[in-house]
N, C-alpha and C positions, 0 to 999 in steps of 0.2 A: 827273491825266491818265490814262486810259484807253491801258494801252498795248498793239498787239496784234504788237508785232515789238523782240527783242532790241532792247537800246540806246533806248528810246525813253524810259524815265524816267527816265536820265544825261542826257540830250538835253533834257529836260525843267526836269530839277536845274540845268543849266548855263545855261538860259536863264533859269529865276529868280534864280542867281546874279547873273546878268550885269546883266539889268534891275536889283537891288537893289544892286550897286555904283555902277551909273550912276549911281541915284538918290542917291544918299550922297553923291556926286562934287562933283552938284549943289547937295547941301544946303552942303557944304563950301567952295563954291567961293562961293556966294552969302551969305556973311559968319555961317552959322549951323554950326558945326562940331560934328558928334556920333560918340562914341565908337560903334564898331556894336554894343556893346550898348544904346545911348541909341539908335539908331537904328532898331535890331530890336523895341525895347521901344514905341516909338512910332509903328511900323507895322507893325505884325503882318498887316495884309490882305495884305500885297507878301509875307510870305514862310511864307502858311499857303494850302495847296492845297484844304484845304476849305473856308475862308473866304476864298477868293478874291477880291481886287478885281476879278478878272475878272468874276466872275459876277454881278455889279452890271450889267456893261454887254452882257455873252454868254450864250445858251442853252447849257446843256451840249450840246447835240447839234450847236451850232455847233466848242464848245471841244474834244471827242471829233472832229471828221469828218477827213476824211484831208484834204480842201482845206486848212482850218484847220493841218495836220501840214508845206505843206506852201508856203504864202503868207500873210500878213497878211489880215485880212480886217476890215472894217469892225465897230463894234458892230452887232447885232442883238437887243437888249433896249431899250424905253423907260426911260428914267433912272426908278429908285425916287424 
């Protein structure tokens, strides 16, 4: 993430946490339990900023905009 104001890549850290806990929650809850290094190790896109799973499905200039900083926004890439 491109950040042009204090706090914005804590803000950033903290949403990738969060999304990467959920997703573990998931895995856990749905009878496949992995230790978060087994899980870190097996999804590296969810918690690598330049190998983003984002950017599978968003333009950077989508993922940079302040819109983007500041509501959901739909994908804007066609699926590779």
């Amino acid at each position: 993430m491109i950040t042009d104001k204090p706090g914005d890549e804590l803000i950033a850290q903290f949403e990738d946490a969060t999304l990467a806990s959920f997703h573990h929650a998931d895995l856990a809850r749905a009878g496949t339990p992995q230790s978060w290094e087994e899980f870190a190790a097996s999804n590296p896109d969810l918690l690598s900023r330049k190998d983003s799973v984002l950017n599978k499905y968003y333009r950077a200039e989508t993922l940079t905009s302040d819109l983007a900083k500041r509501t959901f926004l739909f994908p804007d890439k066609l699926k590779p």
